[in-house]
C-alpha positions, 0 to 999 in steps of 0.5 A, spaced: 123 956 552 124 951 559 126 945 556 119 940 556 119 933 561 119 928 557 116 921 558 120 915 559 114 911 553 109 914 549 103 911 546 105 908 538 102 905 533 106 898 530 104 893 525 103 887 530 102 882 524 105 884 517 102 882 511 095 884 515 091 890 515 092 889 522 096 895 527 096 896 535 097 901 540 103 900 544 107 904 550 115 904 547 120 906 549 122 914 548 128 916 545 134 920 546 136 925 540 143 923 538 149 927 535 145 932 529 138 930 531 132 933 534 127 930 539 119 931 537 113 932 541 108 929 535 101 932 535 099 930 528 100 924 523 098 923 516 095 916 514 098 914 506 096 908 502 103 907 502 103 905 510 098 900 508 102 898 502 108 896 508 104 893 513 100 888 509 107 886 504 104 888 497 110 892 495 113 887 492 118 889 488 123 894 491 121 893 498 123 887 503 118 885 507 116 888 514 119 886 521 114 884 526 113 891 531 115 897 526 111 904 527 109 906 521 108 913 518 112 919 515 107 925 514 108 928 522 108 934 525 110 937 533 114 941 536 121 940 538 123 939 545 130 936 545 136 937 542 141 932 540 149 934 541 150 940 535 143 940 532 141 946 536 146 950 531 141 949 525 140 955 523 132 956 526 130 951 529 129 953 538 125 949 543 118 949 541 119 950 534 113 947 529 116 942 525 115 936 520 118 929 520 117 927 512 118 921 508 124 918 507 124 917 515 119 913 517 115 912 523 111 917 526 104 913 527 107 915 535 107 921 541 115 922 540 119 921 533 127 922 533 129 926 525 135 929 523 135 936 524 137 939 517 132 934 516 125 937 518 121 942 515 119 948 519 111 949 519 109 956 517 104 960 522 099 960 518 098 953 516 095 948 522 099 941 524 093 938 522 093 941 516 100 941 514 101 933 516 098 930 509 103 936 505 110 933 507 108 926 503 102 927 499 102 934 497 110 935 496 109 928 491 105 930 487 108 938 487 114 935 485 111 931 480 108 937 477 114 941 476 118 935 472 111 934 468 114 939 462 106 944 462 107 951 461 100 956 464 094 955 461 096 947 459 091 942 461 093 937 466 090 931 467 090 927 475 089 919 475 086 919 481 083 926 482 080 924 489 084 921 493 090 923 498 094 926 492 090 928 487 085 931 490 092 936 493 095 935 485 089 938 483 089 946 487 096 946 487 096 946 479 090 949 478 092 955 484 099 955 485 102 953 478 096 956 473 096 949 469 088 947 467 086 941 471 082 935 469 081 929 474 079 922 473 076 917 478 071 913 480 064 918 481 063 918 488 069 923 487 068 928 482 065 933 488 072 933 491 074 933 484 071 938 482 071 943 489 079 942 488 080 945 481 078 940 476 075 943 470 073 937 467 072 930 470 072 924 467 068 918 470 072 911 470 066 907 471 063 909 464 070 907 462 071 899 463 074 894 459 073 895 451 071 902 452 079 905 453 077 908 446 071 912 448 076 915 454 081 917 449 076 921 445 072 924 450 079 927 454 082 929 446 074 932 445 076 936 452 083 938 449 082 940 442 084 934 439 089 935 442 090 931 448 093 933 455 101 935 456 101 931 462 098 926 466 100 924 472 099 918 476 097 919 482 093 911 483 098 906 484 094 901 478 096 899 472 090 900 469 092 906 470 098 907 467 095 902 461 090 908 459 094 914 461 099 914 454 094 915 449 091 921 452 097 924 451 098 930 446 104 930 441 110 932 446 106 930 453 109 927 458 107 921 464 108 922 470 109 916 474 107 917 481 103 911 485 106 904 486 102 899 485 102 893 488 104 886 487 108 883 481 109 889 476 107 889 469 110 893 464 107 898 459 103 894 454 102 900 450 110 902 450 113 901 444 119 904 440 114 907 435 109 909 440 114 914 442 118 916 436 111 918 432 108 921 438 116 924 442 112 922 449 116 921 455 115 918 461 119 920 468 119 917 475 117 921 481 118 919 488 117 925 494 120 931 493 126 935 496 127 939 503 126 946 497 121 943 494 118 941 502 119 949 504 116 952 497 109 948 499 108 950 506 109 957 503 103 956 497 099 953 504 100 959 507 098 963 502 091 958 502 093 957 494 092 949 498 089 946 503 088 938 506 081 935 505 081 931 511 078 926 517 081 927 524 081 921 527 085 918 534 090 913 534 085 907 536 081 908 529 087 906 525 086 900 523 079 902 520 081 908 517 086 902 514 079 898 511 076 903 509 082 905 505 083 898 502 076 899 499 078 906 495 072 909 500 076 915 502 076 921 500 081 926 501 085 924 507 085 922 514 089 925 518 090 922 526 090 926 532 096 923 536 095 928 543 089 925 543 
């Protein structure tokens, strides 16, 4: 394949006043690949709680503060069309070549994206860029989160924000790629996505306020016999839900910690010395994924085993799809049309 023109500058979306849900589209400068990375002609981006949680500043904890100007974005899918000094020796990977720029390389809100070529993930034939964007953090999270959750077949899972971005991918990839019995919990208007995507039981947050943590407890063990689920993994970035989660654990269960709420952080009221002695519970931390792990899920999708429930929408719409998702009311994900 004849190498592509490239443009002198491309079309991006940048975080115009950090702290804000407030984004723009610009004309930047496009890059050069440098020694070892690939030059990709972007078609399909994913859109991430996360890039709300860094362009409005709530990530707190770990994260500084977001410069003025930064393109958001880590879930883009292109194609190549330039090779940095050695990296069209990459086993694989030609001019043309369909790939995925995933987190931790973010910035690819934008026509032209720069990533490492050892970096990239090849997207099979058989799976759409649009539907391949959400996969390269979304799914490959909660997948990764799946496999450190300790279930065996057969055992019931439970997915905190079952409707979602990540849940509603944790729950097909579990139920059809892993063979775990899926559960979800969420607000009501997502218990249809939930359901569709693989959740046996869904569990309605909205009869669950404050006071009725109880009543949850029972209802999920009720489900279980007795027994209560062998994982719960947190796809919500609340800390509600990291409270209510512990308890529904079976003897031996496992906490998965996905979603990373905003703001100061809290601790665990629940989590005692004698609340993991008597009940041998365990929680582990799970960020993204690896390059295996990456590879592993294209190959699930291209089976059909998972596949993305999203909106396509153009750059422009960004900031509204930031609204709607900053009042929870997605479900699924959105996806954004770059070429457009």
């Amino acid at each position: 394949m004849e190498a592509l023109e490239i443009p002198a500058k491309h079309k991006a979306l940048v975080y115009d006043s950090p702290g804000n849900v407030s984004a723009k589209v610009e004309y930047v400068d496009t890059p050069r690949p440098g020694t070892g990375e690939v030059l990709v002609k972007l078609t399909h981006s994913g859109v991430c709680h996360s890039d709300m949680a860094i362009m409005t500043n709530r990530w707190t904890a770990r994260i500084p503060p977001t410069p003025k100007g930064q393109i958001g974005g880590h879930e883009g899918v292109g194609e190549i069309v330039a090779f940095g000094p050695g990296a069209d020796q990459i086993s694989g990977l030609k001019l043309g070549s369909r790939v995925g720029i995933k987190y931790m390389y973010p910035g690819t809100f934008q026509q032209y994206a720069i990533a490492p070529a050892h970096y990239v993930t090849p997207i099979p034939d058989g799976v759409a860029s649009d539907v391949a964007a959400p996969l390269l953090c979304a799914g490959l999270t909660v997948y990764s989160a799946l496999r450190k959750a300790g279930a065996e077949p057969g055992d019931p899972v439970l997915i905190s924000g079952s409707g979602g971005g990540l849940g509603h991918l944790a729950l097909q990839i579990g139920s059809n790629g892993m063979g775990f019995r899926m559960m979800g919990i969420d607000m009501g208007d997502k218990e249809a996505i939930s359901r569709e995507c693989g959740a046996e039981v869904f569990f309605d947050l909205t009869k669950y306020g404050k006071g009725a943590e109880a009543s949850l407890v029972d209802d999920v063990k009720a489900a279980t016999g007795g027994r209560g689920v062998a994982a719960v993994i947190v796809c919500t970035g609340n800390n509600a839900a990291y409270a209510q989660a512990l308890p529904l654990l079976r003897i031996g269960g496992t906490l998965v910690c996905v979603g990373i709420p905003e703001g100061a952080e809290v601790a665990f009221p629940n989590a005692t010395p004698s609340q993991f002695i008597y009940t041998q519970a365990k929680i582990v931390g799970s960020s993204v994924g690896n390059r295996l792990e990456a590879i592993q899920l294209m190959e699930m999708a291209a089976r059909g085993k998972v596949k993305t429930h999203f909106q396509l929408k153009k750059l422009e719409d960004a900031n509204e799809v930031f609204e709607l998702m900053d009042k929870n009311g997605l479900h699924g994900r959105v996806v954004l049309d770059l070429q457009a």
